[in-house]
N, C-alpha and C positions, 0 to 999 in steps of 0.2 A: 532114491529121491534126490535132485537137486534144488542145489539154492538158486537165487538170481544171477549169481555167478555161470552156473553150472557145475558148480564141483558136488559130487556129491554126499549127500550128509545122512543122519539116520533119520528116522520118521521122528523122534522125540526131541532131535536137534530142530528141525521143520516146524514142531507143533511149537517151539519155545519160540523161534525166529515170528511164525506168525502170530503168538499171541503178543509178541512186544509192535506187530504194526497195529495192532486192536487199539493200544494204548494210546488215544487219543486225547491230546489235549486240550487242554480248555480253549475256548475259542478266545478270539480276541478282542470279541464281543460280549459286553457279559449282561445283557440286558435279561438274559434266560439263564439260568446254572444248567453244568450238563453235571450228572453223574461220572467223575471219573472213574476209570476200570481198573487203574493200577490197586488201588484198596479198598475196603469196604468205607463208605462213606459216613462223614462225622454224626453222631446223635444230634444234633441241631441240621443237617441235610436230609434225613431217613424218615423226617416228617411225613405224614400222608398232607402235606400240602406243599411238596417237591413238584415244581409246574414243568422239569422237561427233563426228557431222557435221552441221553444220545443210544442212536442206535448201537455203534459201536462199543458198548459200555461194554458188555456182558461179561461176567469173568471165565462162564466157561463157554463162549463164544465157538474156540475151536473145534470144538469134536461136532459141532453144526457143520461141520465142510464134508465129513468123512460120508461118502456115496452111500444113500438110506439109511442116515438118521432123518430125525424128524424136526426139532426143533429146531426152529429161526435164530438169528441172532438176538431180533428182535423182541418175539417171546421169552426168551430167556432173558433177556435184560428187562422185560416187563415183569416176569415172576418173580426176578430175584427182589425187585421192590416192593412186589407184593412179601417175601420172605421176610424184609425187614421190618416191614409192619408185625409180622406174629413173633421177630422177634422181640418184639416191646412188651415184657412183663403186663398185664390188667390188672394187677395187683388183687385178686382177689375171684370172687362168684362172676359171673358174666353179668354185664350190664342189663338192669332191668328198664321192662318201657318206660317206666317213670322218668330214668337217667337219658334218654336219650333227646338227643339237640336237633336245633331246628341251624344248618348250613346253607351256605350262599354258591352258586356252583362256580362261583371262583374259588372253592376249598376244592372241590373235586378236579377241576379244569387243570390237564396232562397233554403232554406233547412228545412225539417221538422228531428225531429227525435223523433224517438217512442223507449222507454226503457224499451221495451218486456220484458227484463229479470231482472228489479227489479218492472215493475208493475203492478201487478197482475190483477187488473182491467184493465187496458187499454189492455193489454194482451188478456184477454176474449172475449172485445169485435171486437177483431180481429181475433177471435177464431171461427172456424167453424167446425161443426160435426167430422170431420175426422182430429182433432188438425190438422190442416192445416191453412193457411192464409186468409178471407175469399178475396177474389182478387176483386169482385165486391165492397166492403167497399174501398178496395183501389185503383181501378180507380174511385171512388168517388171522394178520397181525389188529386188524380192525377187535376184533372179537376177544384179543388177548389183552387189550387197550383199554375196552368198553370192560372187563373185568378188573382191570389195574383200578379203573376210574368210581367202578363200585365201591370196592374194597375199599379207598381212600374216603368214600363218602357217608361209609356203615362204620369207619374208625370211630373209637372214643375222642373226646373230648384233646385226651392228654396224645393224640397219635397211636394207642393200641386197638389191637383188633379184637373186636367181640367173638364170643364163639357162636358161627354161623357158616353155611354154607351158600355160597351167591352163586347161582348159573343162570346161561341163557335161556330165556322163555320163550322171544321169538325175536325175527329182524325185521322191519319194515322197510323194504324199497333204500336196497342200497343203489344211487343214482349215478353213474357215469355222466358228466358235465359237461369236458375235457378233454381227451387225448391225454394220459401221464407218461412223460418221455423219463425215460430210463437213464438218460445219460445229464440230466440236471437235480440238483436237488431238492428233497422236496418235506413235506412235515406232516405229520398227524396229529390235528389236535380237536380233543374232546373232554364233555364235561356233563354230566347230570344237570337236565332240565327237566323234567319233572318227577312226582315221589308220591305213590299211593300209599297205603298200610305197611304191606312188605314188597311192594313192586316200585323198581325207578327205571326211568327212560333215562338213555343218553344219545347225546347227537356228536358224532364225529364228522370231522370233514377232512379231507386230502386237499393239504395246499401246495400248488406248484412252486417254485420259488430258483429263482438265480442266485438269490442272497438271502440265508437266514437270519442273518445277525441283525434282524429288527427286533421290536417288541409288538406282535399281535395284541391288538388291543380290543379282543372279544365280547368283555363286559362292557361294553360303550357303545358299538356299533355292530352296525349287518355284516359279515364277515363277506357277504358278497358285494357289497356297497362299497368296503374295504378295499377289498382286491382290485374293484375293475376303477375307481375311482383316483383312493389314493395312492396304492401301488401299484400302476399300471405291468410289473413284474408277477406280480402274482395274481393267482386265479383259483377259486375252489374248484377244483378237478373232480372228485365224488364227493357222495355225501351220502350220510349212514345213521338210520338211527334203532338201537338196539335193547329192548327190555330186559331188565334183569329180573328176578324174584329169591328172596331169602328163605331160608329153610332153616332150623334149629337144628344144629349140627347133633345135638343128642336123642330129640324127637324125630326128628323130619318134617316137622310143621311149619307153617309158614310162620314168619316171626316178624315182629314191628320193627323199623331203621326211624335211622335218621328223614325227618323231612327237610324239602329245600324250601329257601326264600328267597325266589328273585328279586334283584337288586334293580335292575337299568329294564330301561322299555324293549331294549330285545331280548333279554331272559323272561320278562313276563311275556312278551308274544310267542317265544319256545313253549314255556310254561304251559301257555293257552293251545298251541295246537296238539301237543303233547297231552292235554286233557281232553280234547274232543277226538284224537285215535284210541286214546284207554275206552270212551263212554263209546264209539263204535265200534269195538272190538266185545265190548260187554254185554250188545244190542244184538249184536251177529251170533254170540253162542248163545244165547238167549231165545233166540228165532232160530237157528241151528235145525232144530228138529224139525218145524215148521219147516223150512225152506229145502229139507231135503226130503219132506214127504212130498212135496210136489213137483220137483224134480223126477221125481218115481214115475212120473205120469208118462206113459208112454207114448199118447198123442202130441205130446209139446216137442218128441224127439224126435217123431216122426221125417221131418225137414231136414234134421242134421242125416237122420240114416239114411236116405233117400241114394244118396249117392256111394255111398257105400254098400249097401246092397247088391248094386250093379258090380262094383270090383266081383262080391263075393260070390254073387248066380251067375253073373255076365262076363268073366274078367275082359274076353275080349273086346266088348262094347266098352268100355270104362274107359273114362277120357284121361289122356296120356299123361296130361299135364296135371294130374293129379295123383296122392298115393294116399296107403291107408297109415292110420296111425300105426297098428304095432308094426309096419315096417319100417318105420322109423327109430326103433327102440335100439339102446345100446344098456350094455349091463358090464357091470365090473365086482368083483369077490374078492374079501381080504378078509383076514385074522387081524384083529385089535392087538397089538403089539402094545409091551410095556411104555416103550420107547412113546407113544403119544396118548400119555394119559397129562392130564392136569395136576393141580397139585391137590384136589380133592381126591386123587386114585381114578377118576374115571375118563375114559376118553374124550379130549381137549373137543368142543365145540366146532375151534377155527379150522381142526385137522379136516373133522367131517364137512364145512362148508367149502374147504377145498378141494378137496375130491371130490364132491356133488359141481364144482364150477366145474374142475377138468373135463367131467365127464360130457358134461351141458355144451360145454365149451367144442368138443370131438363130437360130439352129436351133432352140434352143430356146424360144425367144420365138411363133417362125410355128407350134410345134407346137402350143402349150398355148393361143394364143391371150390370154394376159396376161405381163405381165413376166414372168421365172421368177425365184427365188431360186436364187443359186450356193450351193453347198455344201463340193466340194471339187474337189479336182484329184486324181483316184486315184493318177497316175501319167503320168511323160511320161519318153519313151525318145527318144533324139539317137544316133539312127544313123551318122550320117555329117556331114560340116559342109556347110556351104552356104555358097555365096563369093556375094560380089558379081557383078552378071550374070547369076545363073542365073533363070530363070523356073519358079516356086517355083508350085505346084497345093495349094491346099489343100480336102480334100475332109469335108465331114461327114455324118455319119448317127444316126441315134438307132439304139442296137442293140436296148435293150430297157427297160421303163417298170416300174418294181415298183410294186401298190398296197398299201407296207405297211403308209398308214394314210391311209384313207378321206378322213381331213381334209387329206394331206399328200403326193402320191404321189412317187416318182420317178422322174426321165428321165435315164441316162446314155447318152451322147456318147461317139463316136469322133470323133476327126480325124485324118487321114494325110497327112504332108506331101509331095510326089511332088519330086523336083525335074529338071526336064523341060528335053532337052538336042531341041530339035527340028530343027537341024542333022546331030546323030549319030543321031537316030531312036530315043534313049532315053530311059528313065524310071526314077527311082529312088529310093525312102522314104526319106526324111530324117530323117524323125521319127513319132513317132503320140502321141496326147494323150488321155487319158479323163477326163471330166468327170461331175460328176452333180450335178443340178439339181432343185430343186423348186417346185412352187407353191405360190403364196402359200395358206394357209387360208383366208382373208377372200373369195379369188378362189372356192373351193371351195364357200362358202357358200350361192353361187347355184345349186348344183343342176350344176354343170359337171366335165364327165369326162375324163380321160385318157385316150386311145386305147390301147391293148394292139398295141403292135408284134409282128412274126411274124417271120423270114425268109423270102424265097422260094426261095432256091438253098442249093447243101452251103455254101460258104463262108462264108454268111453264118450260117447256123444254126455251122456252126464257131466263128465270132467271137465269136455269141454265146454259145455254151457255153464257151468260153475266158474272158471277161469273167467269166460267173457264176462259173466255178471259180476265179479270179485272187479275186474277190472274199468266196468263202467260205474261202479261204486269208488274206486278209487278215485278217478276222474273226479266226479261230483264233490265228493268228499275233499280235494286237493281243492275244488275250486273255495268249497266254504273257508279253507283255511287260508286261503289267499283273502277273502273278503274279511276275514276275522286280523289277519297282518294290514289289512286298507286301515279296520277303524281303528286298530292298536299305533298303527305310527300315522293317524291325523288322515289317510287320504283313503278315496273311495274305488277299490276296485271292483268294475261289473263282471257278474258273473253273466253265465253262456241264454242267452233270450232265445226261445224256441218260435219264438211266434214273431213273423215281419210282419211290419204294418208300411199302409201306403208313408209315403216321403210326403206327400202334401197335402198336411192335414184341413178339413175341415171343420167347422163350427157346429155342421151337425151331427150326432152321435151313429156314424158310419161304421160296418164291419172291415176288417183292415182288409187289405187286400195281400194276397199270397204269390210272394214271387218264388216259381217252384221250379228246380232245374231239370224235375223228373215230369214221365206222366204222370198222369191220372192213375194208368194203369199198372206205373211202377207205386207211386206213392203208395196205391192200396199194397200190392205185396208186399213193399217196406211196414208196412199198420201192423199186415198179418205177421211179417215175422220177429218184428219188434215188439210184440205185445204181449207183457209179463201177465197174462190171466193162464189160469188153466183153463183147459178144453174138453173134454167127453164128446165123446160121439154117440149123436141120440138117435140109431138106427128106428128107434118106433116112432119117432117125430112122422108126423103129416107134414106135407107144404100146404101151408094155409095163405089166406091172403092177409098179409100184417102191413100192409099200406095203410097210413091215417088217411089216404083218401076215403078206402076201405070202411074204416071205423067209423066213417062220418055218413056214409051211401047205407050203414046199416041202420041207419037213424034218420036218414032221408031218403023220399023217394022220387024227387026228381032234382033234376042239375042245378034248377033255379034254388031248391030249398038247400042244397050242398054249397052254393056259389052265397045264399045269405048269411046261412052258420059262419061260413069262413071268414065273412066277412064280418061279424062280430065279435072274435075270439079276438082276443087280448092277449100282446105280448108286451108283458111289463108292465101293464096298464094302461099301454097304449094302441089306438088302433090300428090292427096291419091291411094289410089290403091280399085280394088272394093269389095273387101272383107271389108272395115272399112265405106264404106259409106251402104253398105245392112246392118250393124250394125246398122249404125242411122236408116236406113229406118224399120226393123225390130221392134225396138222402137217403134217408134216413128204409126208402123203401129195398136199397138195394141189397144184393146177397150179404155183398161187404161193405159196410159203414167205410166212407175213405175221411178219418178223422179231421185231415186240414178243410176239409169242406165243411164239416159242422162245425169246428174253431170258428172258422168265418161267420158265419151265418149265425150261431149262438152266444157274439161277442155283445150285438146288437140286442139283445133280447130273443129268451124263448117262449114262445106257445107252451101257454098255463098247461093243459092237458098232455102237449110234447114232453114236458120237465123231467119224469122218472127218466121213460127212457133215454132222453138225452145227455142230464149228468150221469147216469151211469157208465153210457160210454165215455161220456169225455173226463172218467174219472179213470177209465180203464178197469172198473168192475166189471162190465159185463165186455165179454168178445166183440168185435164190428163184425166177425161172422154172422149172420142172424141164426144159420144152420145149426152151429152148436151152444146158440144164445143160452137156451133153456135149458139146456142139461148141465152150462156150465153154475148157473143161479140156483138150480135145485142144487147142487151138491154143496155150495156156499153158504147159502142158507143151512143146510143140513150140520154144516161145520160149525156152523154159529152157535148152532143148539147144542151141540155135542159138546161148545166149551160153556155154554152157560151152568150146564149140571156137571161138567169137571170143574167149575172156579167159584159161580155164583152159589149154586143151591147147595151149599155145605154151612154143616152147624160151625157154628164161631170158634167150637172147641178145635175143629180141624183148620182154622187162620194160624196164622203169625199175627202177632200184635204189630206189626205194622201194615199187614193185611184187613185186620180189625180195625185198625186209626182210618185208614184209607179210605172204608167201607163207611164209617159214618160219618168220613168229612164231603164223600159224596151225597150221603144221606139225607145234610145238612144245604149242600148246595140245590141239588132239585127244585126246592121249593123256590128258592130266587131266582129262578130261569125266568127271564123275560116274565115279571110279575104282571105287566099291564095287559097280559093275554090270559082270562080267566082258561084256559084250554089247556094252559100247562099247568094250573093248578089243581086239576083233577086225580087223584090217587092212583087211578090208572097207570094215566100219564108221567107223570112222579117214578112210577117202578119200575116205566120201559126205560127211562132214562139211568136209572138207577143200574140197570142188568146190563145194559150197551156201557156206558162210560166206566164199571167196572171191570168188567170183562177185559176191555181194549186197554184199560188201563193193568191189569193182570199180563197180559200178552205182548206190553212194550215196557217191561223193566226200567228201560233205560232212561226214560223218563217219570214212569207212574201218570198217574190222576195230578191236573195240576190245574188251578181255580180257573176257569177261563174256558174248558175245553168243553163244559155243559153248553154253555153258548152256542157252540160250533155244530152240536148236533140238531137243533130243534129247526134248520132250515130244511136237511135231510128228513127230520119227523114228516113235518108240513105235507112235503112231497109225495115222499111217500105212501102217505094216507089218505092223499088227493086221489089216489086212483080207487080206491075204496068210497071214502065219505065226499058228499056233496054240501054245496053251501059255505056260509061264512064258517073259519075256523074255530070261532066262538061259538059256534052250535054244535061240533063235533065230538061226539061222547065214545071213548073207545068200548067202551061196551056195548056198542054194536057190531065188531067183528069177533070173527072169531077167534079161538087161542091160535089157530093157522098162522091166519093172516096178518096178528100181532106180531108173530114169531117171525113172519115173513118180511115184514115190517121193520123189527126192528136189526134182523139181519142186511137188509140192504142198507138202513143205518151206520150200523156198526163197519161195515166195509166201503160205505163210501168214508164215514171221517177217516179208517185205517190209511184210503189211497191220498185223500187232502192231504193227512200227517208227514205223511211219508218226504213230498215235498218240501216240508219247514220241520223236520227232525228238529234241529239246534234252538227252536223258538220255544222247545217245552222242556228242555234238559237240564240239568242243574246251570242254576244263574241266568236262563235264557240266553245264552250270546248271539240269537239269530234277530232277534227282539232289537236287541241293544245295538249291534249293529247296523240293521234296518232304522233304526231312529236316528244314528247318527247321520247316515246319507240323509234322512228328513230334512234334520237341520241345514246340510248342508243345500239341498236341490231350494227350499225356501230362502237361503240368503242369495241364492244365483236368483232366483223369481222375481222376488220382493225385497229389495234389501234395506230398504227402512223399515217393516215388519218386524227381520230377524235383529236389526239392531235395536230395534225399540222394546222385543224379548229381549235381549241379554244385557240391555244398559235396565232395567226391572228384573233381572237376576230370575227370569221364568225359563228352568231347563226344559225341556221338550219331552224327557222322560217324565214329567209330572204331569205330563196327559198322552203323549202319544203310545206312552205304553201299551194303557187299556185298549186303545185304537187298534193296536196288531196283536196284543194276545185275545180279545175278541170277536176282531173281523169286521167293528163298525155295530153289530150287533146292538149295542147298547147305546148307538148315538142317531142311530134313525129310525122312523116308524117301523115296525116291525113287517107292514104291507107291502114297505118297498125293498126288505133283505133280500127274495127271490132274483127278484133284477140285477140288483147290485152283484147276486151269488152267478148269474150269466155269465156274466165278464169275470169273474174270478175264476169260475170254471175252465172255460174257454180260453184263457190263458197258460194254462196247464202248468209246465216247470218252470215257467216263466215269472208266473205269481208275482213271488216273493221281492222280487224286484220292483216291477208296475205295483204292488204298492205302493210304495214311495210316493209317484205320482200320484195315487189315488188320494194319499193323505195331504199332500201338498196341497190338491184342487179345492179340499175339502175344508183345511184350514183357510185358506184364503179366500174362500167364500167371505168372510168377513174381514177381511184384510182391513178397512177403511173403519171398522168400529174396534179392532183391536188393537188398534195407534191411538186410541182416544184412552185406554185404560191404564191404570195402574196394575203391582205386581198383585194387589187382593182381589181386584176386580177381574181380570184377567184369569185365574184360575176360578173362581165361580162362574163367568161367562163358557168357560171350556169344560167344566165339568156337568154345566145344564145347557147344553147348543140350542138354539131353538128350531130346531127341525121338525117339530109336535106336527106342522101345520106343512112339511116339505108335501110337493105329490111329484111323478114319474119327471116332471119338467126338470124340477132341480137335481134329482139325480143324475138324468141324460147331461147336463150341462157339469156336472162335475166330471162326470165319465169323459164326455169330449174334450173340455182342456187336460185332463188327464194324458188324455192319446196325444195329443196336440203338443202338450211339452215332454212328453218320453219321446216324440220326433224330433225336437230341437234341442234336447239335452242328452238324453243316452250315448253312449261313447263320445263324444264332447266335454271334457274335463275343461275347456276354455270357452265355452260357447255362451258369448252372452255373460261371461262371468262378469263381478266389476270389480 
């Protein structure tokens, strides 16, 4: 071996030579402390609230160079600081829950930094073929970080470490931002933002940087408001956030930590989104079962196999430009080596996320035929742990390739970790990893295509309809917590509006108009394959005539007495003429419901006797196939039953006492359902509701039963039972159907409020934040309206949550005639995932109806005026008139943050 010189020296002279360039000195910036490497650092540095670590620290740094070992320099310099933590005496028994403190995640908040551009070794070996970053080395170090940062945060009080054991649970969406160049330097800094029982989240970020010798000032500000703002040099490049969970190093149970308490309005906005990924991740195993007995369905795969098929009967018919998934698969075999266990003894988390990127990484490489760019890490799940010894399978695949933009397409990756015991003859998932990747544009330039992956088998078409729904949940889910960061730092951001409306609005209560880039007859295919219901194929079905022309010629016998009916019927309580209801019936007659047509047309009001079938579909309860309408409603219904005698009909002995509390705080509510309609005080009546609201409140955990949601279902009753009983709803006695049709009854119930819910999840969750939210835009769309209204509220000290609560956790319910809910339920419908937003409007229109008598009141007056509105005496006029300036101002203020403002 030689030195820089070239003379040569022994290997032990070399290992001495390079551990004295390790020896880095403190900077000449001291606004950060680094750990130096030359000693162990003083009792007053060994803190678990030491905020930074030079990479270069590590003492035993060296033997990380010699060709297959494992650990980083990095990791190693992160464990040894977790070492000095255990080396701090606890003086005693292990801390009990009693003893344990409530921290601020500036106690946990750690930083690495790498000084790429004065060290040429550390440099290298973050150096990948295409002088690039190698990014799997650095969600290594991510995960070694996210562990240092635990540790720090489960410490006692005095600096020592409890006896417990911390690992990763799972990763959510490590995000590439960025470009990370290899040859500047750069930082990782992370810190605990939120803390359940034994479970804490943390958010790392990779900061680019030319100069580190600043002070990151985290606890104060957006770290990305930071970078692009005030240091136009830095940039957060990725970003990572990683649960932890403790375990009782003598039990194995999970055990109680330390909780956090954010300080500044960006730790409680982490805080906040940090709690609604816990409460949907707690919703999703929760529904877990549900969601994959449905998936089982083999008509809903039908579409993905389709083309697959053809490879498998047909290969040579099979279009070129496409392949199957397992030809896309790559695998890789190792033996768990001493060499990368952790300091629990088990194999290091970050090792196995790196070998799952390499792999993703060459999967992805051999697919595209050029480098790929990484993008993110959707998600990585850690099943079970893996020791040393075991012989560890790791298998990849591309599941499916989006081309969402022609310059740019992309490949996401599975990997499943197996870990294979071939003495017992077993195997079993460790872990799985989703990855997604792109090419480069430059690569695209030359005319080069992406293949379109297929499935060939159920399971795999299963995966990959799993992934897509995992990932349009992500989507929706990223959007609520952008609108949860709007109200948390003061400003309103809209979420995604599915429904356009005309640009110039009118004054009469018009259906909006649909500007559509497909046809007709693409939209309908988009219905059919977009459509989360399941489907059964009812091979003994008849083709019947299910036209409401149909239904109406079998009750008339000639054109004149069909053209009077029609012209009678009432939509909303208004008279329609028969040109607008042949529209619905035309609809709604066809094979396939094409949904933005009856959007339209049921925005406006729907035909009393239309209503079942038509919230159904536009709730996405029933298929817009008509073909397999009824077999998919029998077997729904059928489900309903089958959870009422697994949830409802059990003795109290087989509850939980918070199953019992639940059960008769519903008990309790029924009878207050819309009191001023003797219809729902009948006993009957009282028990449907009783068996639907707990049921559904049994089946959504994640919320439970929560005061408000009895409301929501009595518009669905009505309906419902419209297609059974005749007459006013105050003469409807359910004891005149049968137990059937009861049960039928309260099954389309129970699944229409499920698909409503689904929509406004966060509105029933713990704290409502969807509620809170949506009230805060209130506030704000009414000072843009009215702004002597909003000032003449808040100079009388009247918040908005001390009425417009009730307004969005009941739907209005409780502030208009009960005759005109149906109408109003039109346009909520027919809005679809859009809703939640056009509220706003709605509540705006509705407030400002008296706009000119609530400038006249005081703060007492004012809240008794709001709590008894006088709409006793509204009819369909004032409705439609709040409905149309509704429309009217979501035209001139939706995405318009300055429009009209003052």
């Amino acid at each position: 071996m030689r030195s820089s010189a070239g003379k040569l020296i022994s290997h032990s002279q070399w290992m001495r030579n390079r551990s004295a360039r390790f020896r880095v000195p403190a900077s000449s910036c001291d606004s950060q402390k680094m750990w130096n490497s030359t000693a162990p650092p003083p009792p007053d540095e060994r803190s678990p609230d030491q905020n930074s670590i030079d990479a270069g620290s590590s003492m035993r740094r060296p033997i990380s160079l010699w060709p297959g070992m494992y650990h980083s320099p990095v990791t190693n310099a992160l464990w040894e600081a977790r070492r000095n933590m255990f080396e701090t005496p606890t003086g005693g028994e292990d801390a009990s829950p009693s003893e344990l403190t409530a921290k601020t995640p500036s106690r946990s908040r750690t930083s690495i930094l790498y000084k790429f551009s004065s060290d040429f070794v550390l440099r290298e070996q973050y150096r990948n073929p295409w002088n690039e970053i190698r990014t799997g080395k650095l969600v290594e170090d991510l995960d070694a970080l996210a562990g240092t940062i635990s540790f720090k945060h489960c410490s006692s009080g005095d600096g020592s470490a409890r006896s417990m054991i911390l690992v990763t649970a799972s990763v959510d969406r490590i995000i590439m931002k960025r470009p990370i160049r290899v040859d500047a330097d750069l930082s990782i800094v992370g810190a605990v933002t939120w803390v359940g029982r034994s479970s804490m989240e943390m958010q790392l970020q990779v900061i680019q940087s030319q100069d580190l010798c600043i002070s990151f000032p985290f606890e104060s500000v957006d770290m990305q408001d930071f970078a692009d703002a005030n240091h136009p040099s830095e940039s957060v490049a990725l970003e990572a956030n990683f649960t932890f969970v403790a375990r009782d190093a003598k039990t194995g149970k999970s055990t109680p930590i330390n909780q956090v308490t954010p300080e500044t309005e960006h730790e409680k906005m982490l805080w906040k989104e940090a709690e609604e990924r816990n409460k949907l991740r707690k919703q999703k195993r929760a529904q877990g079962k549900e969601e994959q007995e449905k998936l089982k369905d083999l008509e809903r795969l039908n579409d993905l196999l389709a083309e697959g098929r053809v490879f498998l009967d047909m290969p040579a018919l099979a279009d070129r430009d496409s392949i199957l998934i397992k030809d896309t698969s790559h695998e890789n075999s190792l033996i768990c080596q001493p060499q990368q266990r952790n300091i629990h003894g088990r194999i290091f988390g970050g090792f196995l996320m790196r070998k799952a990127f390499e792999l993703a990484f060459s999967n992805a490489y051999t697919f595209a035929g050029v480098s790929p760019r990484f993008l993110e890490v959707d998600r990585v799940d850690f099943i079970k742990p893996v020791d040393v010894g075991n012989f560890l399978r790791l298998k990849s695949r591309i599941l499916y390739t989006e081309a969402t933009s022609s310059a740019e397409p992309l490949i996401n990756i599975e990997v499943v970790a197996h870990v294979t015991s071939p003495e017992l003859r077993s195997s079993e998932v460790s872990n799985r990893f989703y990855f997604t990747f792109s090419v480069r544009p430059e690569a695209m330039k030359d005319g080069m295509k992406i293949r379109n992956v297929v499935p060939g088998t159920e399971e795999e078409a299963r995966r990959r309809r799993e992934e897509e729904q995992q990932k349009r949940d992500d989507s929706r889910f990223n959007q609520t917590l952008k609108n949860v960061q709007g109200f948390l730092k003061g400003r309103s951001i809209p979420g995604k509006v599915l429904l356009t409306r005309r640009p110039d609005p009118t004054p009469e209560p018009i259906s909006p108009t649909y500007h559509r880039s497909l046809s007709e007859n693409d939209a309908g295919r988009n219905e059919r394959s977009d459509n989360p219901v399941e489907v059964e194929d009812n091979n003994s079905s008849k083709k019947q005539d299910n036209t409401y022309a149909g239904k109406l010629r079998s009750n008339s016998s000639s054109g004149e007495q069909l053209a009077k009916q029609v012209q009678n019927l009432k939509i909303g309580g208004r008279s329609s003429d028969y040109a607008r209801v042949m529209k619905f019936n035309k609809v709604l007659s066809e094979t396939t419901v094409i949904l933005e047509k009856l959007r339209e047309l049921a925005w406006s009001g729907v035909p009393h006797y239309m209503r079942p079938d038509v919230w159904r579909l536009l709730l996405g309860y029933a298929p817009p196939n008509s073909d397999r309408r009824d077999a998919v409603l029998r077997r729904k219904r059928l489900e309903y039953l089958e959870s009422v005698g697994q949830f409802y009909d059990l003795p109290d002995s087989e509850r939980s006492d918070d199953e019992i509390n639940m059960l008769r705080q519903i008990a309790v509510d029924c009878p207050r359902t819309v009191p001023d309609v003797s219809f729902f005080q009948q006993a009957q009546v009282q028990k449907s509701l009783e068996r639907i609201l707990y049921t559904w409140a049994i089946r959504h955990p994640a919320s439970g039963y929560v005061q408000g949601i009895n409301d929501l279902v009595t518009p669905f009753l009505v309906i419902f039972l419209s297609e059974y009983l005749e007459g006013d709803v105050d003469s409807w006695s359910m004891s005149d159907l049968s137990a059937a049709k009861v049960s039928d009854v309260e099954a389309d119930c129970y699944w229409c409020l499920t698909k409503l819910l689904d929509g406004m999840q966060d509105h029933y969750t713990f704290a409502q934040p969807g509620i809170q939210r949506l009230v805060f835009k209130l506030k704000e769309l009414v000072r843009r309206i009215d702004e002597p209204v909003a000032r003449h509220m808040e100079e009388q000290g009247l918040e908005f949550l001390q009425f417009a609560f009730r307004w969005y956790n009941c739907l209005l319910i409780r502030e208009i005639p009960f005759s005109l809910i149906n109408r109003l339920w039109d346009t909520y419908l027919a809005e679809g995932d859009a809703l939640p937003d056009f509220l706003v409007y709605i509540y705006a229109s509705f407030l400002l109806t008296w706009s000119d008598e609530l400038k006249k009141l005081d703060f007492q007056e004012m809240v008794m005026f709001l709590q008894h509105l006088p709409t006793q005496t509204w009819t369909d006029q004032e409705l439609e008139m709040v409905l149309s300036r509704a429309y009217m101002w979501h035209s001139m203020f939706n995405n318009s943050p300055n429009h009209l403002a003052s």
